[in-house]
PDBQT receptor file of N, H, CA, C and O in Angstrom, charges set to zero:
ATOM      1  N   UNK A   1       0.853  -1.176   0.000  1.00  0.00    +0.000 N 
ATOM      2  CA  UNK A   1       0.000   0.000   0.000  1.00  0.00    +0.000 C 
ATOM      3  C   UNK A   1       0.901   1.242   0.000  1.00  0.00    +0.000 C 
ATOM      4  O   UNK A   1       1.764   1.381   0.866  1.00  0.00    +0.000 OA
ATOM      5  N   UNK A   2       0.653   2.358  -1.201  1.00  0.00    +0.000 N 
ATOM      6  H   UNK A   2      -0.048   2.245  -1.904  1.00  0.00    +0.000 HD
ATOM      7  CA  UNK A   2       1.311   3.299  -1.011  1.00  0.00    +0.000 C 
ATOM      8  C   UNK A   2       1.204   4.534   0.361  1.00  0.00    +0.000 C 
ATOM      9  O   UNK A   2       0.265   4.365   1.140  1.00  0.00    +0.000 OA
ATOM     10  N   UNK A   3       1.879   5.384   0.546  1.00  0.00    +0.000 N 
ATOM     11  H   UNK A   3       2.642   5.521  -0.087  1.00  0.00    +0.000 HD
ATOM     12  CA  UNK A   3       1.700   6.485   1.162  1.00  0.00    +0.000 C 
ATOM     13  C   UNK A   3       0.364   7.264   1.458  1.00  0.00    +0.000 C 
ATOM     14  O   UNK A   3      -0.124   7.878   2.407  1.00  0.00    +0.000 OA
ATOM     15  N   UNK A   4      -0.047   6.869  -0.070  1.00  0.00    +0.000 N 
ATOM     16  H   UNK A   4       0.349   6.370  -0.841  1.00  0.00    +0.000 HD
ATOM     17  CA  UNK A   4      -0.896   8.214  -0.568  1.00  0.00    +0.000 C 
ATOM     18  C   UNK A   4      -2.134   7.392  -0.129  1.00  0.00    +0.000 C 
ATOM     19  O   UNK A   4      -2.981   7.918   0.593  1.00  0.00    +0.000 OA
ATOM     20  N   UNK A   5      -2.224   6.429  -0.447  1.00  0.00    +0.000 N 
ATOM     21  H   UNK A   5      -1.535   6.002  -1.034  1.00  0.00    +0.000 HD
ATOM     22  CA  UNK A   5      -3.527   5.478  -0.364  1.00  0.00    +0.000 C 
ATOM     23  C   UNK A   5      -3.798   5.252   1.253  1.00  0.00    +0.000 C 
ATOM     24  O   UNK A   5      -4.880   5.349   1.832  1.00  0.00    +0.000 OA
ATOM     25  N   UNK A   6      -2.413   4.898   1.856  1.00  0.00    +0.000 N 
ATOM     26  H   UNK A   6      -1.535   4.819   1.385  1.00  0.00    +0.000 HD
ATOM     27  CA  UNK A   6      -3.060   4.885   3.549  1.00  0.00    +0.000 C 
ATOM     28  C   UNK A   6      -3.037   6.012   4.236  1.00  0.00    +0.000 C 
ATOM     29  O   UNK A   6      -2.810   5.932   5.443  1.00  0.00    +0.000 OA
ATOM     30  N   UNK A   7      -3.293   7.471   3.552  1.00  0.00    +0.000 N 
ATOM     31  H   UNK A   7      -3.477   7.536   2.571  1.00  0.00    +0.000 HD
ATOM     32  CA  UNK A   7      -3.653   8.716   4.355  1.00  0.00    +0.000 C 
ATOM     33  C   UNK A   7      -4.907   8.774   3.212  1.00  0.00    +0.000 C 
ATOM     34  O   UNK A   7      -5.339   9.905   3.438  1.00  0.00    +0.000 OA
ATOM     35  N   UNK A   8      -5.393   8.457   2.578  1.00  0.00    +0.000 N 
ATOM     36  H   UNK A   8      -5.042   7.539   2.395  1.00  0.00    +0.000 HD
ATOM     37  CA  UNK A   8      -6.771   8.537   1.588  1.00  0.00    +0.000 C 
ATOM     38  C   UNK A   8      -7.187   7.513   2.982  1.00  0.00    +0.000 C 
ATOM     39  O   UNK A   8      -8.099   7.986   3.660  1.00  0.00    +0.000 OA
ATOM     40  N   UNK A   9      -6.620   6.185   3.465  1.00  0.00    +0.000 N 
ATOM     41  H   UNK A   9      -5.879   5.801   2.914  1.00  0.00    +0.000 HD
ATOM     42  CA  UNK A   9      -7.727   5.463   4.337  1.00  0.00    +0.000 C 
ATOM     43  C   UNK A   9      -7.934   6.081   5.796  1.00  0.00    +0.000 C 
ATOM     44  O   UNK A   9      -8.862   5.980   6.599  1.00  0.00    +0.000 OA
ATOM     45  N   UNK A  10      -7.009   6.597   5.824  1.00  0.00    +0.000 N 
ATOM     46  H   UNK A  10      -6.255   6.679   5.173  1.00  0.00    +0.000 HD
ATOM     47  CA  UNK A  10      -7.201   7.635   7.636  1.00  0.00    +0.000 C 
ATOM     48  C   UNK A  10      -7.610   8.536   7.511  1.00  0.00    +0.000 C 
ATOM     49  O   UNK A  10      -7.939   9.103   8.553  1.00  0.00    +0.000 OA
ATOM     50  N   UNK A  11      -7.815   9.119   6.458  1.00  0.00    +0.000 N 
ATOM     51  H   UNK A  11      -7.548   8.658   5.612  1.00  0.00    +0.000 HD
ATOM     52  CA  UNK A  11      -8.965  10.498   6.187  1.00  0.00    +0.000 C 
ATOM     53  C   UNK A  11     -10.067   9.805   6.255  1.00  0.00    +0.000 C 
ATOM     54  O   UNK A  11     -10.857   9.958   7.187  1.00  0.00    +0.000 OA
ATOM     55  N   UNK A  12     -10.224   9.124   5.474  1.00  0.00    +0.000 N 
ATOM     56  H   UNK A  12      -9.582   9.000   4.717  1.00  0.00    +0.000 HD
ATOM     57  CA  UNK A  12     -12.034   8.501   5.617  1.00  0.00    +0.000 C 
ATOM     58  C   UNK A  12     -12.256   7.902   6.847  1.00  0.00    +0.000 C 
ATOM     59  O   UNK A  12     -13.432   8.053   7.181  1.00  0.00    +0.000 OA
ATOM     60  N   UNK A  13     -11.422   7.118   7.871  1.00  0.00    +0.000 N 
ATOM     61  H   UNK A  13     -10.467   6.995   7.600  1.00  0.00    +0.000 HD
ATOM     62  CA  UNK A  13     -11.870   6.316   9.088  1.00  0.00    +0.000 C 
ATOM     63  C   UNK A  13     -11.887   8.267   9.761  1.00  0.00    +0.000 C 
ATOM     64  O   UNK A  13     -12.932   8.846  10.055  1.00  0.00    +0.000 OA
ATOM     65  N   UNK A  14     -10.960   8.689   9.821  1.00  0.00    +0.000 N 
ATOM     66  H   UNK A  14     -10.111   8.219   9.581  1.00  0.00    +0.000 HD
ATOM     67  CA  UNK A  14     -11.173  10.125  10.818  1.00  0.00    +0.000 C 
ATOM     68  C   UNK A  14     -11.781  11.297  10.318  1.00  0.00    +0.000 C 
ATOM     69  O   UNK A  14     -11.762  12.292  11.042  1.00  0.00    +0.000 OA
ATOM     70  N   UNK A  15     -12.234  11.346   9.385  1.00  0.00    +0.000 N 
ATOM     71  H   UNK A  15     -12.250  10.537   8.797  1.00  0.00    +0.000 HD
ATOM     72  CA  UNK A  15     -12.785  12.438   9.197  1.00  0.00    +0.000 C 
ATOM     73  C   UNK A  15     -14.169  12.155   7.890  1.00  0.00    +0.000 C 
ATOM     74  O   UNK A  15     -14.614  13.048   7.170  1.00  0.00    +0.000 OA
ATOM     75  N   UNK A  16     -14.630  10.667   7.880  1.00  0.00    +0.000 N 
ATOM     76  H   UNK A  16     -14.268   9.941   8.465  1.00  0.00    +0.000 HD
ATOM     77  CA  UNK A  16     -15.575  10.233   7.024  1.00  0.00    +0.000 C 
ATOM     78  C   UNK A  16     -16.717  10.529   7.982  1.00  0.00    +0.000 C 
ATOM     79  O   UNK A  16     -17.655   9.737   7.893  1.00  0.00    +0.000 OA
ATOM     80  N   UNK A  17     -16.814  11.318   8.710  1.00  0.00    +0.000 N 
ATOM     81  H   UNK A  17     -16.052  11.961   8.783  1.00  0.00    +0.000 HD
ATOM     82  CA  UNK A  17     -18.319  11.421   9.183  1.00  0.00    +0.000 C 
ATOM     83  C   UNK A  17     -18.481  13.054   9.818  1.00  0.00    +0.000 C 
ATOM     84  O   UNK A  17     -17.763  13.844   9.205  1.00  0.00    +0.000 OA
ATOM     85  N   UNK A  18     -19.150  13.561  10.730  1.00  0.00    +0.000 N 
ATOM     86  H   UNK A  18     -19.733  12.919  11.228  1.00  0.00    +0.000 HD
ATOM     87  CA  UNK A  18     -19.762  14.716  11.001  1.00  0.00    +0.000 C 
ATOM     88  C   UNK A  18     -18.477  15.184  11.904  1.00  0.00    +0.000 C 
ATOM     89  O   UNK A  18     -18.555  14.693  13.030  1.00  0.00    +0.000 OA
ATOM     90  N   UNK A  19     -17.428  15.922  11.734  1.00  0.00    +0.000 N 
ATOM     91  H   UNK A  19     -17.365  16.321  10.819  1.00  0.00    +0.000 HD
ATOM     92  CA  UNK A  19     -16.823  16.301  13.113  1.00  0.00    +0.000 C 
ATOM     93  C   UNK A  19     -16.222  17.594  12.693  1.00  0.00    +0.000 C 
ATOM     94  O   UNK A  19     -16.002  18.062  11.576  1.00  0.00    +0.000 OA
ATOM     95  N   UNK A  20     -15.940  18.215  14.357  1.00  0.00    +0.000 N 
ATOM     96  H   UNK A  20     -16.119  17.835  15.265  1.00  0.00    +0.000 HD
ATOM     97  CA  UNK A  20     -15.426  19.621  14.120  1.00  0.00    +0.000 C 
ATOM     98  C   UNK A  20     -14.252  19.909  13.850  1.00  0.00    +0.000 C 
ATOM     99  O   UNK A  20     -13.309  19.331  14.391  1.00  0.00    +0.000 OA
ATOM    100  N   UNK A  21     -14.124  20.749  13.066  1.00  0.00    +0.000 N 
ATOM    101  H   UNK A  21     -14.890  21.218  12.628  1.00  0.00    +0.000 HD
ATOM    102  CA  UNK A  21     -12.652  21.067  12.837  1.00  0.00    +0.000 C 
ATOM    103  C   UNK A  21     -12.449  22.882  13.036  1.00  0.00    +0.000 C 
ATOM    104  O   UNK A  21     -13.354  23.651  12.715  1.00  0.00    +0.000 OA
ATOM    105  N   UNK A  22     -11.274  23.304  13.544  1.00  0.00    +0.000 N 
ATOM    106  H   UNK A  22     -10.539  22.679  13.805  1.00  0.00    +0.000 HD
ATOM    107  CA  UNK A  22     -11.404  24.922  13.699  1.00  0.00    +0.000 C 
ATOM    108  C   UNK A  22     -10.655  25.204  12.152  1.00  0.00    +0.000 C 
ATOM    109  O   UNK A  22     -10.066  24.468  11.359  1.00  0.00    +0.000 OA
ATOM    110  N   UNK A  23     -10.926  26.340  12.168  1.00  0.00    +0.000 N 
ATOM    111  H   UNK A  23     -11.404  26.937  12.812  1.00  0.00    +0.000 HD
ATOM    112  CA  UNK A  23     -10.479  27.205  10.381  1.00  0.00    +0.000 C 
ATOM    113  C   UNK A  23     -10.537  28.636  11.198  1.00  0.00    +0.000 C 
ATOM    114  O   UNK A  23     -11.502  29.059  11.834  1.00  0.00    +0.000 OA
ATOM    115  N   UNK A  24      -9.262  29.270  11.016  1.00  0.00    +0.000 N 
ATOM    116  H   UNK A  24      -8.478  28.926  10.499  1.00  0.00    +0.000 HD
ATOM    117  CA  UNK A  24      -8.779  30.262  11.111  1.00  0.00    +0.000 C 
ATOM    118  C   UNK A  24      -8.437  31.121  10.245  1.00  0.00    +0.000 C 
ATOM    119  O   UNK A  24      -7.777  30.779   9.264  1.00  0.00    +0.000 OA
ATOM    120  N   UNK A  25      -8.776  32.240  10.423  1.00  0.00    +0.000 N 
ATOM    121  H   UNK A  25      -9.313  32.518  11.220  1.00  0.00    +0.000 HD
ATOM    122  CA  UNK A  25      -8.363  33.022   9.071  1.00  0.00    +0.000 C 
ATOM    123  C   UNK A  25      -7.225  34.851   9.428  1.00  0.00    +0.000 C 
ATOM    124  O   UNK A  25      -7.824  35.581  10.218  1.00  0.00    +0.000 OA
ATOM    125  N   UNK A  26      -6.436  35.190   9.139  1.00  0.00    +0.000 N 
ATOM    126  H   UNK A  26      -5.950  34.596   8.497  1.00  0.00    +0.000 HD
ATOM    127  CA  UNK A  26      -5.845  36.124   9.352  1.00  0.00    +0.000 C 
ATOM    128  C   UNK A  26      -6.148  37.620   8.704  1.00  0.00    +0.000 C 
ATOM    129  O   UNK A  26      -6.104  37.567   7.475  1.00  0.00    +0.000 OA
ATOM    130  N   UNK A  27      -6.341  38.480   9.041  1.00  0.00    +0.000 N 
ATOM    131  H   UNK A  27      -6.376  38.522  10.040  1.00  0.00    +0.000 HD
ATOM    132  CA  UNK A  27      -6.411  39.733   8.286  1.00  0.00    +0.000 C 
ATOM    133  C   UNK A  27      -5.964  40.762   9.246  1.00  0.00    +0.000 C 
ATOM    134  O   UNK A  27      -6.305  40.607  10.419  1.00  0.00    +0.000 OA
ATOM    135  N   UNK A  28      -5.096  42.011   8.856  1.00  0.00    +0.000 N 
ATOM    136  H   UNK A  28      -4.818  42.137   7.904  1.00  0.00    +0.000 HD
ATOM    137  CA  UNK A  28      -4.377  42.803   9.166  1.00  0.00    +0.000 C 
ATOM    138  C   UNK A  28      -4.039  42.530  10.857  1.00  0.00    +0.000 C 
ATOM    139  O   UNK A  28      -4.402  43.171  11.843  1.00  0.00    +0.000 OA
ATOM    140  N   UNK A  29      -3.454  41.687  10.772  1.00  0.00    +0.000 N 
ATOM    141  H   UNK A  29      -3.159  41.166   9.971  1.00  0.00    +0.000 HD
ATOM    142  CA  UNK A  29      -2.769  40.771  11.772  1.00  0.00    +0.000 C 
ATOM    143  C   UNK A  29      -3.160  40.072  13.018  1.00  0.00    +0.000 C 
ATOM    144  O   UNK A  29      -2.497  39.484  13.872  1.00  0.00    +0.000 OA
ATOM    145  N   UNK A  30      -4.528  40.320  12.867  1.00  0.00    +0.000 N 
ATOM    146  H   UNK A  30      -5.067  40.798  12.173  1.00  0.00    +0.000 HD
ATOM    147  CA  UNK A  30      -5.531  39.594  13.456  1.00  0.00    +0.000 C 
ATOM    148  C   UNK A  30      -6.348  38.379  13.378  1.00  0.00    +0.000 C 
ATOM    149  O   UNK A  30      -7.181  38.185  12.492  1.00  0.00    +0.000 OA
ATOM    150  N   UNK A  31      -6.107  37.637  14.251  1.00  0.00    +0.000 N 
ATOM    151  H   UNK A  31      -5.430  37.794  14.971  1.00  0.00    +0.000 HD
ATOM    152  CA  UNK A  31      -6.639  36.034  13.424  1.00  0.00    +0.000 C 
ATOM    153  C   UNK A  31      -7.951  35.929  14.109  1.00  0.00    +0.000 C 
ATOM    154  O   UNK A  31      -7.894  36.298  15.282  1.00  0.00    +0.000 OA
ATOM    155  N   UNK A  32      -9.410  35.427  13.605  1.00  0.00    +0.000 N 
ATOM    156  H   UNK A  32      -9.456  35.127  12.652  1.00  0.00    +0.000 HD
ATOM    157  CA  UNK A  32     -10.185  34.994  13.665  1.00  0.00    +0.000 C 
ATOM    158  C   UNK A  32     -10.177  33.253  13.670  1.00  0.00    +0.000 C 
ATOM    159  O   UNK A  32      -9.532  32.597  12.852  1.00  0.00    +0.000 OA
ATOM    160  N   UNK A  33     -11.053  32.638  14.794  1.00  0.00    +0.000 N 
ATOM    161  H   UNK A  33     -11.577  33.171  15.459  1.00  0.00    +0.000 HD
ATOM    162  CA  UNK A  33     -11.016  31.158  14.457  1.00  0.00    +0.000 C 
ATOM    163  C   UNK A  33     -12.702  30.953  14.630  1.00  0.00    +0.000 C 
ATOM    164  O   UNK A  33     -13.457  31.731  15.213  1.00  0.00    +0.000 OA
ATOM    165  N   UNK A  34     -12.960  30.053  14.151  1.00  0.00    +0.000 N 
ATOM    166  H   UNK A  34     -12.347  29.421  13.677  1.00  0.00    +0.000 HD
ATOM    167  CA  UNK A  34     -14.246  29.707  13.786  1.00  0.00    +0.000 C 
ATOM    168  C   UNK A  34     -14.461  27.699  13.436  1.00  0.00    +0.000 C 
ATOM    169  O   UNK A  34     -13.922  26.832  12.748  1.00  0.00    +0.000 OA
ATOM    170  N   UNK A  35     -15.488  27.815  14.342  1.00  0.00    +0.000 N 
ATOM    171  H   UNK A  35     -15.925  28.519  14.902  1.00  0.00    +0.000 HD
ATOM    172  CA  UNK A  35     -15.636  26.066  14.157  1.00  0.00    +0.000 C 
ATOM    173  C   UNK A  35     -16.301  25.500  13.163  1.00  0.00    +0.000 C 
ATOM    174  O   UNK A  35     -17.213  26.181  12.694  1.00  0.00    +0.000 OA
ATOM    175  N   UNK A  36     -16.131  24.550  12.745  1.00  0.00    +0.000 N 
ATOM    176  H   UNK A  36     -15.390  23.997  13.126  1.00  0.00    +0.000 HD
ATOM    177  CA  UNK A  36     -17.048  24.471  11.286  1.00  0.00    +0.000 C 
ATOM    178  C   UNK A  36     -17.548  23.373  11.367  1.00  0.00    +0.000 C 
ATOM    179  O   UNK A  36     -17.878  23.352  12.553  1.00  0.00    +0.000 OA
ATOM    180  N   UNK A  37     -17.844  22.432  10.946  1.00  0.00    +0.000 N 
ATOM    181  H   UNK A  37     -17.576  22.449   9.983  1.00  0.00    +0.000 HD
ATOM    182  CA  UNK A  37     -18.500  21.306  11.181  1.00  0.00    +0.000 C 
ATOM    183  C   UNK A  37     -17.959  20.582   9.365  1.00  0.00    +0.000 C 
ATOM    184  O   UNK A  37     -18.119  21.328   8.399  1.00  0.00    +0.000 OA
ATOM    185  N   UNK A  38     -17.513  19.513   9.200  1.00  0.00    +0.000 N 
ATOM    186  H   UNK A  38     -17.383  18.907   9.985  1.00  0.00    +0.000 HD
ATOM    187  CA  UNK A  38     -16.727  18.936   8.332  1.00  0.00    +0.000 C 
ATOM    188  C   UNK A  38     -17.220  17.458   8.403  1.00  0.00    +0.000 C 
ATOM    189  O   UNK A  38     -17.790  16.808   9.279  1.00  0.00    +0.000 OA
ATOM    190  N   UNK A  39     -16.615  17.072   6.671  1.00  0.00    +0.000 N 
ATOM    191  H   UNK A  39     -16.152  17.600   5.959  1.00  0.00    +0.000 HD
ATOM    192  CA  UNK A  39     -16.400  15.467   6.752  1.00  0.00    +0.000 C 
ATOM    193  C   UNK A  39     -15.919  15.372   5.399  1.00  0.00    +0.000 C 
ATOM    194  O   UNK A  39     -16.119  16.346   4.673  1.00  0.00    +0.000 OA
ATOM    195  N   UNK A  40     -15.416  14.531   5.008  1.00  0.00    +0.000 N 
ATOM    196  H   UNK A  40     -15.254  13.740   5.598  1.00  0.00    +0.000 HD
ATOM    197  CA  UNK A  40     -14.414  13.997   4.010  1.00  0.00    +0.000 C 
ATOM    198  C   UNK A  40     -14.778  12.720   2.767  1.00  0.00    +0.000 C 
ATOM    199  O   UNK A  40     -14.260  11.614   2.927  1.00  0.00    +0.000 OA
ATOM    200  N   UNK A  41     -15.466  12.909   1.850  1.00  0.00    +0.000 N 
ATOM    201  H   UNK A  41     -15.886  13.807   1.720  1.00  0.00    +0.000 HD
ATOM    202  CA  UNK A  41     -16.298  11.788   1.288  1.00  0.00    +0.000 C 
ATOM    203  C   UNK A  41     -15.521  12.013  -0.505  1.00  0.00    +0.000 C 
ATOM    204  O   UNK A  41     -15.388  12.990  -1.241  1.00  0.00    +0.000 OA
ATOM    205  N   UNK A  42     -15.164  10.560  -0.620  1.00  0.00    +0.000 N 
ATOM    206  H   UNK A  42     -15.272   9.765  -0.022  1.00  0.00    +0.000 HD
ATOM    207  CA  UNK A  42     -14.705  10.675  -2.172  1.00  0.00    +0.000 C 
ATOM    208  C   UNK A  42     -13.972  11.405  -2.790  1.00  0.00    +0.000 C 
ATOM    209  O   UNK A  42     -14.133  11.703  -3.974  1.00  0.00    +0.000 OA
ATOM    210  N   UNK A  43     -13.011  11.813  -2.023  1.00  0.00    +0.000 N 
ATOM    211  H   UNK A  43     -12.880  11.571  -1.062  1.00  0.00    +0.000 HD
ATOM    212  CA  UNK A  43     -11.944  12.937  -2.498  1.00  0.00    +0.000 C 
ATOM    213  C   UNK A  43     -11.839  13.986  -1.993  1.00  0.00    +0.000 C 
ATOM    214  O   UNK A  43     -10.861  14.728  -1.906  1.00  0.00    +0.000 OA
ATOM    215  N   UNK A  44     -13.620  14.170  -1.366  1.00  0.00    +0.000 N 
ATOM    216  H   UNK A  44     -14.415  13.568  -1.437  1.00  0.00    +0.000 HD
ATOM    217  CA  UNK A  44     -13.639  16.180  -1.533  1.00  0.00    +0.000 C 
ATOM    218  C   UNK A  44     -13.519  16.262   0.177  1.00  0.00    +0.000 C 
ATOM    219  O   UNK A  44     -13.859  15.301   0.866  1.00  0.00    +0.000 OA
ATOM    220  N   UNK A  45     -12.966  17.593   0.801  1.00  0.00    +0.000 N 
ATOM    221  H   UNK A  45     -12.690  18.374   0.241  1.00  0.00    +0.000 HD
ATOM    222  CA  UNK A  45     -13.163  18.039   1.975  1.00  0.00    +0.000 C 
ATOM    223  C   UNK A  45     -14.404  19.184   2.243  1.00  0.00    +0.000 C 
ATOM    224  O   UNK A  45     -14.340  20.412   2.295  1.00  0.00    +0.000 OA
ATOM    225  N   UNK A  46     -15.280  18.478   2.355  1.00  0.00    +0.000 N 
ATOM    226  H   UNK A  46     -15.332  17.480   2.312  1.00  0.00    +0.000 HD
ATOM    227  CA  UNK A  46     -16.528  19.700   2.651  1.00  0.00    +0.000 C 
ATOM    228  C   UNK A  46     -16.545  20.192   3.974  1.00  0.00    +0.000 C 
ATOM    229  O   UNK A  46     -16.214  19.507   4.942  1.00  0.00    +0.000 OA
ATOM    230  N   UNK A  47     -17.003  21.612   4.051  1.00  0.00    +0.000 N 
ATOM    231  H   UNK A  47     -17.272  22.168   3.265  1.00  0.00    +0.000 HD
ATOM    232  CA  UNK A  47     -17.409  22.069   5.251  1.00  0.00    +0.000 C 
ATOM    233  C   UNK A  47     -18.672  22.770   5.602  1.00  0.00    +0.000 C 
ATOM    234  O   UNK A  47     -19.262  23.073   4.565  1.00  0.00    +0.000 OA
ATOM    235  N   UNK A  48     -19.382  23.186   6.788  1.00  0.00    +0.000 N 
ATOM    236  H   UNK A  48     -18.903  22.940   7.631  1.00  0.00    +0.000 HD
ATOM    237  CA  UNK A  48     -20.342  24.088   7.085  1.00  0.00    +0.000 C 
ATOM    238  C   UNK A  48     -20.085  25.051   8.056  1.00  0.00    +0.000 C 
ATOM    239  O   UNK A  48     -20.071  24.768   9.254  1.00  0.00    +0.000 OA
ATOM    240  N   UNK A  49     -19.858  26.284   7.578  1.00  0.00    +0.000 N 
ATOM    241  H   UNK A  49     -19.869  26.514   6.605  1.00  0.00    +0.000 HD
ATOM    242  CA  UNK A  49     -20.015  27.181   9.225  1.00  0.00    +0.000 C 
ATOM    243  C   UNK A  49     -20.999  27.290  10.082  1.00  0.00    +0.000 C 
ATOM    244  O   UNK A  49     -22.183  27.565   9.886  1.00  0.00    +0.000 OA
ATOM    245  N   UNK A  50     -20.149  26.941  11.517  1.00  0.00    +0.000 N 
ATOM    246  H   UNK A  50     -19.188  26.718  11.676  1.00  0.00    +0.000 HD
ATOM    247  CA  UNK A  50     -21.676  26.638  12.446  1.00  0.00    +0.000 C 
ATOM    248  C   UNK A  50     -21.628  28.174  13.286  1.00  0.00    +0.000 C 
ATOM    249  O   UNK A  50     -22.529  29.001  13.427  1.00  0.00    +0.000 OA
ATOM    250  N   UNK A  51     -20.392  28.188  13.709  1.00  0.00    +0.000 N 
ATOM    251  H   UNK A  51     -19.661  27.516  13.595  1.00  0.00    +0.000 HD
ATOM    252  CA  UNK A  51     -20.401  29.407  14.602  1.00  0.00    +0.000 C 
ATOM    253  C   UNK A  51     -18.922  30.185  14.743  1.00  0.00    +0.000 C 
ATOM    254  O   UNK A  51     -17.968  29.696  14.138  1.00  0.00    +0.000 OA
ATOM    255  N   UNK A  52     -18.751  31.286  15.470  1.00  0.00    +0.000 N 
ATOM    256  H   UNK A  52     -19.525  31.684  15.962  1.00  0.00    +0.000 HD
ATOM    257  CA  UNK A  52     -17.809  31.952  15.338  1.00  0.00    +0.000 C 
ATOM    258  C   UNK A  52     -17.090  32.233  16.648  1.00  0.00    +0.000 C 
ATOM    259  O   UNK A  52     -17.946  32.411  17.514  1.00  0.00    +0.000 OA
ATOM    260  N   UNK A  53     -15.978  32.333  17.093  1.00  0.00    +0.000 N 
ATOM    261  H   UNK A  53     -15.283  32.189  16.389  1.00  0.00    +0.000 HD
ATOM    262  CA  UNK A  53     -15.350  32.124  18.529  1.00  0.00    +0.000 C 
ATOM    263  C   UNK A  53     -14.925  33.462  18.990  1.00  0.00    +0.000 C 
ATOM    264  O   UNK A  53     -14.396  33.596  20.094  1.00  0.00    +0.000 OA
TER     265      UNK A  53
């Protein structure tokens, strides 16, 4: 099994279903973080913003 293929299988066991992840974003040197709600299906990394910190 390559590299690539057993982090394609630990993305899907850890992140193939509903869980939070934070996303931070920077602007004039101030960082904002924000929780999002995520999951990982068939290639793609989708997300939803739930709320803001």
């Amino acid at each position: 099994m390559s590299d690539f293929t057993s982090a394609i299988k630990l993305m899907e066991i850890q992140l193939g279903h509903d869980v939070e992840i934070p996303l931070t974003t920077c602007s004039n040197g101030s960082a904002s973080v924000r929780i999002v709600n995520g999951y990982y299906s068939e290639g793609v990394m989708s997300y939803i913003l739930t709320k803001t910190i």
